[in-house]
C-alpha positions in Angstrom: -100.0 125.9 56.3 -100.5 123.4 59.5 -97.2 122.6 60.7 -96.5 118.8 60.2 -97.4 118.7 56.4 -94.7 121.9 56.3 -92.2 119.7 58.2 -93.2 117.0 55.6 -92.9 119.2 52.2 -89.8 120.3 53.7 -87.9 116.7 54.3 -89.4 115.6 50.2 -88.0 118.3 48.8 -84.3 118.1 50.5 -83.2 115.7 48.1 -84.6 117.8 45.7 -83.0 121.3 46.2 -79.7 118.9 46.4 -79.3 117.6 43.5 -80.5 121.0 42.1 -77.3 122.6 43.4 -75.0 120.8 41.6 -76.0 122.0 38.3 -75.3 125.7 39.7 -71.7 126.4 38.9 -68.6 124.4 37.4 -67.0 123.5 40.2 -68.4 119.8 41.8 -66.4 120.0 45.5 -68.8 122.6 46.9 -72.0 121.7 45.4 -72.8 118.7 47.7 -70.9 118.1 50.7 -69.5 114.6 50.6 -69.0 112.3 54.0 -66.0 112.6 55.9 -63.9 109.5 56.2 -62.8 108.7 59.6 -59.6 109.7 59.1 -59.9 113.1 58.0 -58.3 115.5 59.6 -60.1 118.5 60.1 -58.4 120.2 63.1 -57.9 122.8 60.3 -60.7 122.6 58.7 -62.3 126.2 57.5 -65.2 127.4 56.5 -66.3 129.8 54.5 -68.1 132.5 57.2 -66.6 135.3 59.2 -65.7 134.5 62.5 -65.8 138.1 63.8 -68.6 139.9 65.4 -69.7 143.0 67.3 -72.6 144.1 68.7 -74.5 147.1 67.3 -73.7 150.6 68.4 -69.4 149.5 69.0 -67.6 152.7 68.1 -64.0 151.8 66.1 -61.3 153.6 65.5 -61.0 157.0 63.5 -62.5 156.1 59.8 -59.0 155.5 57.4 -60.8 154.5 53.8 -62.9 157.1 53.9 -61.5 160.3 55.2 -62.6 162.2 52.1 -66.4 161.8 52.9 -67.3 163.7 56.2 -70.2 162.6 57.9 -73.1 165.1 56.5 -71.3 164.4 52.6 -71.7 161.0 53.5 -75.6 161.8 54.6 -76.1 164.0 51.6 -74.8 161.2 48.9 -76.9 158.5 50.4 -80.0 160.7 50.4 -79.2 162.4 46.7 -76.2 161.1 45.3 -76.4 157.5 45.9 -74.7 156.0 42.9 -71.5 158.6 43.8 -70.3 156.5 46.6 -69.4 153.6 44.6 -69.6 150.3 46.1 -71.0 149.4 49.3 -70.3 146.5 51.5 -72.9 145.7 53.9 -72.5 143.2 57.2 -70.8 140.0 56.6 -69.3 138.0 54.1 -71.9 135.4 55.1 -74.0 137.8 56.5 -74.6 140.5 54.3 -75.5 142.3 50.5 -74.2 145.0 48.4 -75.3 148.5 47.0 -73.4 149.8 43.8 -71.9 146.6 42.8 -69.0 146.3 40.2 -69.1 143.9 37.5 -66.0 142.2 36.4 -66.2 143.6 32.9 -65.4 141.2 29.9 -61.7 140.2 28.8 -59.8 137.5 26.3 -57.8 137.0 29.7 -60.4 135.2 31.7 -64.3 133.8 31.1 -66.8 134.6 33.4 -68.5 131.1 34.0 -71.8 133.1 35.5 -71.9 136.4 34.0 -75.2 137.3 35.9 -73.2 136.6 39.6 -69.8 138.6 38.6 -70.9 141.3 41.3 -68.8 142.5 44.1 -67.1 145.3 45.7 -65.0 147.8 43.3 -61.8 146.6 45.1 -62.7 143.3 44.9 -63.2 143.3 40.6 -59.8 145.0 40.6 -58.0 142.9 42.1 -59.1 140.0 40.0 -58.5 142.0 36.8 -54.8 142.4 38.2 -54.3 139.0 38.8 -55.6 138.0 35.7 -53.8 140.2 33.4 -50.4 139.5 35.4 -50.9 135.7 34.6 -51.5 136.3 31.0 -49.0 138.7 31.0 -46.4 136.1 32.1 -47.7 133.3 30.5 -48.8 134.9 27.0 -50.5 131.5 25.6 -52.2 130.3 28.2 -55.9 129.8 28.2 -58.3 132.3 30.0 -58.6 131.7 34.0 -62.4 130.8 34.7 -63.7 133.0 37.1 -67.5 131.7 38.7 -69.2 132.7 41.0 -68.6 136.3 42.9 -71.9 137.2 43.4 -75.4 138.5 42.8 -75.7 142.4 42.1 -77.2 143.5 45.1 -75.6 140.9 47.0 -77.2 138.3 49.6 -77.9 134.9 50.2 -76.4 132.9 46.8 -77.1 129.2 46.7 -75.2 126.5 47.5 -72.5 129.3 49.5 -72.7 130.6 53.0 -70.8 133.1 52.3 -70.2 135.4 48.3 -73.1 137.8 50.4 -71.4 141.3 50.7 -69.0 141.5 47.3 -65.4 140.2 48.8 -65.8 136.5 47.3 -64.4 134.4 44.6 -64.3 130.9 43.0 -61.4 130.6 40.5 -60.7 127.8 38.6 -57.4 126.0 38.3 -55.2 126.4 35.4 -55.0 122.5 33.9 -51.9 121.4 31.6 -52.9 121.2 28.3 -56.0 123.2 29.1 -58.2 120.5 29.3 -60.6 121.0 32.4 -60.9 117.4 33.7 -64.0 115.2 34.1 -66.1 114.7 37.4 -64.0 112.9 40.1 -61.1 112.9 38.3 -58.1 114.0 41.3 -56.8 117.8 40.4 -54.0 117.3 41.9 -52.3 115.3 39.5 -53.7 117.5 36.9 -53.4 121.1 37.4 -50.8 123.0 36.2 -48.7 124.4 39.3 -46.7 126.9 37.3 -49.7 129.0 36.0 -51.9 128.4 39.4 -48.9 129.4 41.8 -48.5 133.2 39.8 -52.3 133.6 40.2 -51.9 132.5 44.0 -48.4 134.8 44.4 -50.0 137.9 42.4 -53.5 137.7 44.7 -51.3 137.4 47.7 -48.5 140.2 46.9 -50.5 142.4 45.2 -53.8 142.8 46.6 -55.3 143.0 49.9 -56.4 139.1 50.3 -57.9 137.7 53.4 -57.7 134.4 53.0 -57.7 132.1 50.2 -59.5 128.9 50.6 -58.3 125.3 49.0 -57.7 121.9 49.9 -54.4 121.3 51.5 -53.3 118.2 48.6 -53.4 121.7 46.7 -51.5 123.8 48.7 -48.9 120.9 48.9 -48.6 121.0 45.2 -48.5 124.5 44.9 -45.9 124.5 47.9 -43.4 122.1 46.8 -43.3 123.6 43.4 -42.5 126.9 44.5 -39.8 125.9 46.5 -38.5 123.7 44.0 -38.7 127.2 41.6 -36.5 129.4 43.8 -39.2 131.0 45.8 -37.5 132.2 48.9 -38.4 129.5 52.0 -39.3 132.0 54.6 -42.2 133.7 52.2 -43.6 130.2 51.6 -43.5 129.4 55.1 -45.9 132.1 55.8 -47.8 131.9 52.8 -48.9 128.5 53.8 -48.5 128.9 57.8 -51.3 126.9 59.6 -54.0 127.7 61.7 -57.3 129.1 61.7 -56.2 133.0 61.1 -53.4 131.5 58.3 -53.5 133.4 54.6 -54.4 130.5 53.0 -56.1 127.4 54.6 -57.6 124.0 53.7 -61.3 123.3 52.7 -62.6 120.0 52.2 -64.6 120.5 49.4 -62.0 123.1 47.6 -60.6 120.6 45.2 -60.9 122.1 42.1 -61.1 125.6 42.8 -59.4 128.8 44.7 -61.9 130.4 47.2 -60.5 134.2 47.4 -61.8 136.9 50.0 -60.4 140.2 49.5 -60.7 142.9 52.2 -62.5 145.8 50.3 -61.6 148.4 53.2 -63.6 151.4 51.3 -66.4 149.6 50.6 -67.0 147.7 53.9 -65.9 151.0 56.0 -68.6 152.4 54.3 -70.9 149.9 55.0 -70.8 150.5 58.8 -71.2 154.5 58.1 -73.9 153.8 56.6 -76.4 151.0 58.7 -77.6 154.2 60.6 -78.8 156.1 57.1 -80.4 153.0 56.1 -83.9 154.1 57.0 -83.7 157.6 54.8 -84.3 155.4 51.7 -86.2 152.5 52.2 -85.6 150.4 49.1 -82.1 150.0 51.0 -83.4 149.6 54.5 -83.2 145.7 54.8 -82.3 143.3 57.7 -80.9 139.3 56.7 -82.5 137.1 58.5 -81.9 133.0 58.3 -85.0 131.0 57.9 -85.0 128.5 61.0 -87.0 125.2 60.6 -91.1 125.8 61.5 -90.8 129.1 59.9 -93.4 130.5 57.5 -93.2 134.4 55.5 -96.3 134.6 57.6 -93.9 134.6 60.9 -91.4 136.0 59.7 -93.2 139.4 58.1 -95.1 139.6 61.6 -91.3 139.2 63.2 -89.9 142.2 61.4 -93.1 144.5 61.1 -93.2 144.2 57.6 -95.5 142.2 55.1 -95.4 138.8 53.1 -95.4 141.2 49.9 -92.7 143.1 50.8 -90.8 140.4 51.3 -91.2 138.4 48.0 -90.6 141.5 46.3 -87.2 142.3 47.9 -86.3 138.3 47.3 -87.5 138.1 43.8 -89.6 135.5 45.3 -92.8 134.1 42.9 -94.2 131.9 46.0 -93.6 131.1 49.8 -91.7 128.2 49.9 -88.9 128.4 52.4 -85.8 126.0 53.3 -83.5 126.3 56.0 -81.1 128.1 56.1 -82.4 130.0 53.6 -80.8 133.6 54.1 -83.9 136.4 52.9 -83.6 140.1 52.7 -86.9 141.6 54.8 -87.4 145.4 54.7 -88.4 147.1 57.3 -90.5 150.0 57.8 -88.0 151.3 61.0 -84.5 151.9 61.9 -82.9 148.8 62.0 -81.8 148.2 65.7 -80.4 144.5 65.3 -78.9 144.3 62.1 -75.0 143.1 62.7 -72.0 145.5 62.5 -68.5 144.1 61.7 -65.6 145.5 63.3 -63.7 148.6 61.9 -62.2 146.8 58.8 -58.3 146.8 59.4 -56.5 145.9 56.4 -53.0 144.0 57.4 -49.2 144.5 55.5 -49.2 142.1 52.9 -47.1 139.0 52.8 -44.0 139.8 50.7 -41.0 138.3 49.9 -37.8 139.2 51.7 -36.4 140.9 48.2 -39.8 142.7 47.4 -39.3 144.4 50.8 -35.5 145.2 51.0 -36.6 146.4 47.4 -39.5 148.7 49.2 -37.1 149.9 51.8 -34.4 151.5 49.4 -36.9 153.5 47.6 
């Protein structure tokens, strides 16, 4: 395809592909982004991508989530036993795919909004199931939570997110008084029901291994102030809703009417890194992410990566060859991938308690 009529098919079907998106999932704020008014303040702004990065071949410390699996077991599972490993977490939250995903099975305490993208990592679905049942548990007649979107079985690009790619990503919906869900536009704030959304926020955050939870910060303000008001000690809240880039829970723009939750799945993503250099002994698995850059065809990209156009649409479920950017694609490749990136050693961090749940700990 000459280049300027690609350049051209591309800019008519933007609008397109936009307005697609925001029939994808329930929740409006992160379908299309909307303009930011000049007095936003987005010094604390997140994303939802991983900041961290290492270069391939970094060496961590000893392996702590999966001492039970020596190297050759390891070698012997992923060649003949590949379903005995349980869920895998490959490369980055916005970077990355899954092997042996979990699905988050089917309950009266919550509704899966997309049933076909409730995959993720087993630590992840478990700790949604957890939360879940400990809201319904203390509030017996409220309605279900509404889960959406973890992500796709096998993991990867999922549009309209950056990140939901390796398994360790939520969207949960807030809990509304009266259970009515309201209409498009209409200010959450004012709406949700703090009670019911602060014990989902207080069970993810107490008992699980969250790493950050993402929502606007006229949420967290409700959320905040009710919990104080409620007898939740001051010091816990303070560093529940610290600021700052690294803080447990931080403010997103579009996050209005949803809880963005990444868990740290330590198993699974430790055995993601042991296994990028086994990827070539089964090649269905041996895949590299790449992000389609403007100008770029399957044509370039096959010849890129060694590989063929075929290949490609078959490992991206793809019926043609139309690209857009940003578009992130799975490519197999016929070698040893030498370039694919490797988080860090996962290091999972104490969890924030309360001052009583510890001293509690601490005479036991």
């Amino acid at each position: 395809m000459p280049m300027p009529f690609l350049l051209f098919a591309l800019a008519i079907a933007a609008p397109i592909r936009a307005q697609a998106a925001r029939s994808i999932g329930p929740f409006e704020d992160e379908m299309v982004a909307a303009p930011v008014p000049d007095d936003e303040d987005e010094g604390d702004e997140a994303d939802d991508g991983e900041e961290e990065v290492a270069e391939p071949g970094v060496t961590g410390p000893e392996i702590k989530y999966s001492a039970d699996l020596p190297d050759d077991e390891l070698e012997r599972r992923w060649k003949d036993d590949l379903q005995s490993l349980g869920s895998i977490s490959v490369g980055f939250a916005d970077q990355g795919r899954l092997i042996n995903a979990a699905r988050m099975p089917l309950d009266d305490a919550w509704i899966l909004e997309r049933p076909s993208l409730a995959y993720g990592t087993k630590e992840a679905v478990d700790a949604l199931i957890n939360a879940f049942h400990a809201v319904r548990k203390q509030f017996p007649s409220s309605a279900p939570a509404r889960l959406s979107h973890i992500g796709n079985q096998d993991g990867g690009y999922l549009r309209p997110h950056h990140s939901h790619q390796s398994g360790r990503d939520a969207d949960i919906g807030f809990f509304y008084r009266n259970d009515r869900v309201p209409g498009r536009g209409v200010r959450r704030d004012r709406l949700m029901d703090p009670a019911r959304n602060w014990a989902l926020i207080r069970t993810l955050i107490t008992g699980s291994d969250v790493q950050v939870i993402l929502v606007d910060k006229g949420i967290q303000k409700v959320l905040r102030d009710w919990a104080l008001a409620n007898g939740e000690d001051r010091d816990f809240i303070d560093r529940v809703f610290a600021k700052g880039h690294h803080a447990l829970i931080q403010h997103a723009r579009h996050h209005k009417d949803h809880f963005h939750v990444r868990f740290y799945a330590p198993r699974s993503q430790e055995l993601g890194r042991r296994v990028q250099p086994l990827l070539a002994q089964r090649p269905e698995q041996n895949l590299v992410m790449h992000k389609v850059r403007q100008g770029q065809t399957l044509g370039h990209i096959a010849r890129a990566y060694d590989t063929t156009i075929k290949a490609i649409q078959i490992a991206n479920h793809m019926r043609g060859s139309f690209l857009h950017l940003g578009q992130q694609l799975r490519i197999p490749l016929r070698k040893p991938c030498t370039h694919c990136p490797l988080p860090p050693p996962v290091v999972v961090p104490p969890r924030c308690l309360p001052a009583s749940a510890v001293a509690s700990a601490s005479s036991q």
